[in-house]
NUDREN-110328 format. One record per residue (C-alpha): residue in three letters; x, z, y. Coordinates in steps of 0.05 Angstrom, whole numbers, plus 32768, in hexadecimal, padded with zeros to 4 digits. Layout:
<nodes>
alaXZY
...
</nodes>
This chain:
<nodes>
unk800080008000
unk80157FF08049
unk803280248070
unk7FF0804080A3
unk7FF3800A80E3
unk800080308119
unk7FFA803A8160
unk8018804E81A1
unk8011805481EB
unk803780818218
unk8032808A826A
unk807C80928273
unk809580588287
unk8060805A82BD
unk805780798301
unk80198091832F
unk7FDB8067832A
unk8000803B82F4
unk7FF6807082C3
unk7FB4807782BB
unk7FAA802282CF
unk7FDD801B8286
unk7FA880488264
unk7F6780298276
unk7F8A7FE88266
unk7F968002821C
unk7F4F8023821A
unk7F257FE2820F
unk7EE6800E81EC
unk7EDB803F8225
unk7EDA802D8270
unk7F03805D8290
unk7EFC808082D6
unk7F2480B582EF
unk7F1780E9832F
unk7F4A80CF8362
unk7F7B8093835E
unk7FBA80C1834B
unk7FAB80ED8316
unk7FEF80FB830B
unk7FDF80E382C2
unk800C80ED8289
unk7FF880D18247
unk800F80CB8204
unk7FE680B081C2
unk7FFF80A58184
unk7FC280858149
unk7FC480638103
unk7F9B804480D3
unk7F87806F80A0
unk7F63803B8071
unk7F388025809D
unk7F2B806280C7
unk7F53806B8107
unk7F7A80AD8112
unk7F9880C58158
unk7FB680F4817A
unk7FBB80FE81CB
unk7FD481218201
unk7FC08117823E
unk7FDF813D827B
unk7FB9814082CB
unk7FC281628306
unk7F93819F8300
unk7F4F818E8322
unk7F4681508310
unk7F2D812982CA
unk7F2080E782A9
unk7EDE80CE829A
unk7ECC80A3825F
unk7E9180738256
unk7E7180498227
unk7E368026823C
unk7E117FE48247
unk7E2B7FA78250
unk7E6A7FCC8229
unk7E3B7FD481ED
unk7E177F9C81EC
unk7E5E7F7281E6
unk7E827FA081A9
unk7E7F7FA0816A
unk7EA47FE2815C
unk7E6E800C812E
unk7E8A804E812D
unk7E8980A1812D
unk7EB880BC815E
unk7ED180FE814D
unk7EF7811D8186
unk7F1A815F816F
unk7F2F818981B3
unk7F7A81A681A0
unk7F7B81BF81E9
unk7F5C81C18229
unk7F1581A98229
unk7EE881628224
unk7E9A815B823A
unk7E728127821A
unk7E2681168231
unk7DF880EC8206
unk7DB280E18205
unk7DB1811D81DF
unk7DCA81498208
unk7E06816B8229
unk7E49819381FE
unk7E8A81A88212
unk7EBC81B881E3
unk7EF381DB81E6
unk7F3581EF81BE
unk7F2381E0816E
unk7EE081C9817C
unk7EC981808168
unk7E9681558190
unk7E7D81148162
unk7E6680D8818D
unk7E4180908169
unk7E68805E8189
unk7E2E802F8188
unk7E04805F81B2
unk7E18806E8200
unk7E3F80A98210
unk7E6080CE824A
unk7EA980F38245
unk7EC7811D8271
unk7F1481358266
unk7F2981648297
unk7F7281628267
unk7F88817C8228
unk7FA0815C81E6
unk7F6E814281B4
unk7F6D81298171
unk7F4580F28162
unk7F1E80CF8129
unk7EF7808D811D
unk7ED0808180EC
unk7EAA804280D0
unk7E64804980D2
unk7E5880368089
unk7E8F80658072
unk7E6380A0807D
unk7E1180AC8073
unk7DDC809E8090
unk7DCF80F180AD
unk7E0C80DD80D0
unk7DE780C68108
unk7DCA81108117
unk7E0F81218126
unk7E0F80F38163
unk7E20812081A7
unk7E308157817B
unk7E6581978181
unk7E7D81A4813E
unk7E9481F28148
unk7ECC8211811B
unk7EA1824B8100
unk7E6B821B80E2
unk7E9B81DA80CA
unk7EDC820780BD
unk7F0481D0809F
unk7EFD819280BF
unk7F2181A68101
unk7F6181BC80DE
unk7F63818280A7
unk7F59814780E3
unk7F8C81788110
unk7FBC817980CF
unk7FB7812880C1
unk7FBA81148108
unk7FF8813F811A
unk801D812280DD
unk801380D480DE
unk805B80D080C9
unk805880F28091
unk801F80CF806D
unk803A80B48024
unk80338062802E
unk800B80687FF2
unk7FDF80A07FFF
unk7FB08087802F
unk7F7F807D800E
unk7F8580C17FF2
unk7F7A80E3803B
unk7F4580B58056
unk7F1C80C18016
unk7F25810C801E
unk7F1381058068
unk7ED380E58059
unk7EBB81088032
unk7EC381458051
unk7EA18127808C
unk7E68810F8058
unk7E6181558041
unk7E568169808A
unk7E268133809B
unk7DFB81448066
unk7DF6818D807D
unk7DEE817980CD
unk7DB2819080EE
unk7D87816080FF
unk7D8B8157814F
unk7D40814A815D
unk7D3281878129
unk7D6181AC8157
unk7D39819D8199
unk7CF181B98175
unk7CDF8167815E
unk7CC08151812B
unk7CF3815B80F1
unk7CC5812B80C6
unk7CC380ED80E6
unk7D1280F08105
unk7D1180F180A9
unk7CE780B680A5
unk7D0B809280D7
unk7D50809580B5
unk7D2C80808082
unk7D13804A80A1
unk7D51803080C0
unk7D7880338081
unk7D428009805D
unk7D477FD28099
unk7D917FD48099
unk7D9E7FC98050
unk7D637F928058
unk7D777F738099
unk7D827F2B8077
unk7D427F2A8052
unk7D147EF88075
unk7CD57F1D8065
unk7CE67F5C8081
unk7CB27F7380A9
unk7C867FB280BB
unk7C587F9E807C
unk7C977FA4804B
unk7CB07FDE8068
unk7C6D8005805D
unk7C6E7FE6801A
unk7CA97FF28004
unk7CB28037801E
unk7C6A8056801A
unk7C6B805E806E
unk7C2780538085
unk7C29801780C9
unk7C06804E80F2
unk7C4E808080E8
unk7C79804780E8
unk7C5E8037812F
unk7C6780868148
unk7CAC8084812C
unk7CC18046815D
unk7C97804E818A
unk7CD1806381BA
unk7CEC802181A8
unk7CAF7FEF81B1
unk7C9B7FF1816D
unk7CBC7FDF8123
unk7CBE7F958134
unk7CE37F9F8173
unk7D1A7FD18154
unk7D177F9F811A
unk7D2A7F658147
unk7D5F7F8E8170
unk7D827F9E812E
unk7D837F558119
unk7D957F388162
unk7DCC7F69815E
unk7DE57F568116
unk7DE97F0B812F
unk7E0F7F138169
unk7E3F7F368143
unk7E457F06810F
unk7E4C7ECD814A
unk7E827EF1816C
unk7EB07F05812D
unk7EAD7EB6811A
unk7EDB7E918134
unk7ED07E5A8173
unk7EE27E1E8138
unk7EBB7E408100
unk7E777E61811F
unk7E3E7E5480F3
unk7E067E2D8101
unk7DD57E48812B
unk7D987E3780F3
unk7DC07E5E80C1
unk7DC67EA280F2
unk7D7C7E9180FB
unk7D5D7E9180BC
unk7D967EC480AA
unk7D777EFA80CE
unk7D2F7EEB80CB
unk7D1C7EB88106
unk7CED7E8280F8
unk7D1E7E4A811D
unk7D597E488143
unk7D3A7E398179
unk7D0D7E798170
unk7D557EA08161
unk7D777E8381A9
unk7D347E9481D1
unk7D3B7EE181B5
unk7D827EDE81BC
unk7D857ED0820B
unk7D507EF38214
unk7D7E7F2E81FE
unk7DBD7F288210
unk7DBB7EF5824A
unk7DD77EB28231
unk7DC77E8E81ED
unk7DE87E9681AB
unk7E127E5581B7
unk7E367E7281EF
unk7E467EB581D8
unk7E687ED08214
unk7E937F1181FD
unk7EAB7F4B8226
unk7EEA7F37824E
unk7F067F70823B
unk7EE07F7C81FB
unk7EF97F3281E3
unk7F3D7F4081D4
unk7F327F7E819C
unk7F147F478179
unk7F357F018185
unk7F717EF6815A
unk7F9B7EC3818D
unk7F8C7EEB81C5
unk7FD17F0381EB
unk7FDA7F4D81D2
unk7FFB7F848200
unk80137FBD81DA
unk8022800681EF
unk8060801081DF
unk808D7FF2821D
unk80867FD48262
unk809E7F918273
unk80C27F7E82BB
unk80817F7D82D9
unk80607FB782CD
unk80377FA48297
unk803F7FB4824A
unk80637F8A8222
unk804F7F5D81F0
unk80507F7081A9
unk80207F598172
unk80307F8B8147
unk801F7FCE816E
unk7FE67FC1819D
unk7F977FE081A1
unk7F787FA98195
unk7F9F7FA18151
unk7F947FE08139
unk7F4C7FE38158
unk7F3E7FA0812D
unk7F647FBD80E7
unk7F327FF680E6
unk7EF37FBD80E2
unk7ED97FC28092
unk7EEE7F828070
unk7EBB7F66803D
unk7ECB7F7C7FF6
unk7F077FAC8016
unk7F117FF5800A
unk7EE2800A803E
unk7EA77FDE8025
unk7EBF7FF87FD6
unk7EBE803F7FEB
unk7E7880448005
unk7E5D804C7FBF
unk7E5980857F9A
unk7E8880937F5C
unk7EB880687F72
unk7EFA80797F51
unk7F3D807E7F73
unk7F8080667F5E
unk7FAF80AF7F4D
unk7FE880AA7F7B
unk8025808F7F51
unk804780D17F2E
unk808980E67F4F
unk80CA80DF7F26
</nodes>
């Protein structure tokens, strides 16, 4: 197995207002805003691959007073494809995070979980931080009740202190371990999830449809392709009378209108990970994902996101996680002018795109149950 691919940025070779301009230049999934021009930022990170999920460590140094804000909203969103849970474990200091869920601060060993396909709000006054990213389909579905969460020490003693422990020693990982760890990582999380309160539950909802709904949702994600999937098959299929599917997405404009987000959604990602030379046809996407015509699909589509399917428009900033001849600009030194230098082999976007599950890979293997791990090879 490949050594872990790995991943650095440091401040250093940067002064005043260039610091924190280097960082937001590296940070492509969050825009970044900080309280004054000069922060008198110091940063260092230091990430790796862990099979597929993404494992960090940073330190990040500001005069006192100030702070660093973090979003992730629409358009930013809309233009991504980066389905993940964001674990953010506070090693010192303090970080704020506000979702539609609520407000939490964490502090020293505490652990605030954010879905990185939903919008959220951080605040950083400083500190150092490990950090964990995990592919949506590498954990279940409960996982989403975790969402603008604080994960406190007393009631999830382990998990700050194993993630603490593997981000601290990326250079000591065995090259053939890997797996090993991110398996063990998981499922810890897994065991977690599963126990999580559920947030609506929490606010004095109504425990028994926020049930129905995951329900629900796992049903139309596993059936998204099926060209018959409607409201009548999912109260078939699932014994959900029409009159409770409409209360539970309601919120949302009905089933057919969350159904038809999903799908729009699943498209647009399939348009922008194929290349400019290879993008399928737009009849194909179509009838892929349940439209009666492309012509039906492109009405829906710029209806939703602005511009039709053709001319998929991605993020400026967004494009280059995901574009393999882009022009990549790595952390690791500064070139005559200022600006990083160029090296395909250490830079965010790389190590953002190694962490995307790869049909039939590990990731995609793992997610079923029983699966049985390779020993590590027997020392001599």
């Amino acid at each position: 197995m490949e050594r872990a691919r790995r991943y650095r940025f440091s401040t250093a070779a940067y002064r005043g207002e260039q610091a924190f301009d280097a960082w937001r230049r590296q940070q492509l999934l969050f825009e970044l805003h900080c309280s004054e021009r000069d922060i008198g930022l110091r940063c260092e990170f230091d990430g790796s691959n862990l099979d597929g999920l993404l494992v960090g460590r940073c330190v990040a140094r500001i005069r006192p007073g100030q702070f660093i804000q973090a979003r992730r909203e629409a358009p930013l969103l809309n233009h991504e494809r980066f389905d993940h849970y964001y674990f953010h474990l506070c090693l010192g200091g303090s970080v704020e995070l506000t979702t539609d869920r609520g407000h939490v601060r964490a502090r020293q060993g505490q652990i605030v979980v954010a879905d990185m396909t939903q919008p959220s709000h951080w605040i950083w006054p400083r500190g150092r931080a490990a950090m964990l990213m995990v592919p949506r389909e590498r954990l279940p579905a409960q996982a989403r009740s975790m969402h603008g969460m604080r994960l406190d020490a007393d009631r999830y003693p382990l998990l700050p202190g194993y993630l603490r422990a593997i981000a601290h020693h990326q250079d000591r990982w065995p090259a053939s371990g890997a797996n090993w760890l991110s398996h063990s990582l998981t499922a810890l999380l897994t065991a977690y999830a599963l126990g999580a309160p559920d947030a609506a539950e929490a606010r004095g909802g109504e425990p028994s449809l926020h049930r129905q709904r995951r329900r629900v949702e796992d049903y139309i994600r596993a059936h998204l392709q099926t060209a018959e999937l409607g409201p009548a098959q999912i109260a078939r299929e699932l014994g959900v009378s029409r009159s409770v599917l409409y209360r539970i997405f309601a919120a949302d404009g009905g089933v057919r209108r969350f159904l038809q987000e999903l799908r729009l959604q699943a498209a647009q990602r399939e348009l922008c990970a194929s290349p400019a030379q290879a993008r399928p046809r737009l009849g194909d996407v179509a009838w892929r994902y349940g439209f009666a015509s492309a012509s039906q699909f492109s009405h829906s589509y710029r209806r939703r996101f602005g511009h039709p399917p053709r001319d998929e428009a991605r993020h400026p900033r967004l494009a280059a996680i995901f574009d393999d001849n882009a022009a990549t600009a790595t952390g690791d030194g500064v070139g005559a002018n200022g600006a990083p230098t160029q090296d395909a082999a250490n830079d965010f976007r790389g190590w953002i795109r190694s962490a995307r599950p790869q049909a039939g890979g590990a990731a995609a293997v793992r997610r079923h149950a029983g699966e049985r791990i390779s020993p590590p090879p027997r020392a001599h």
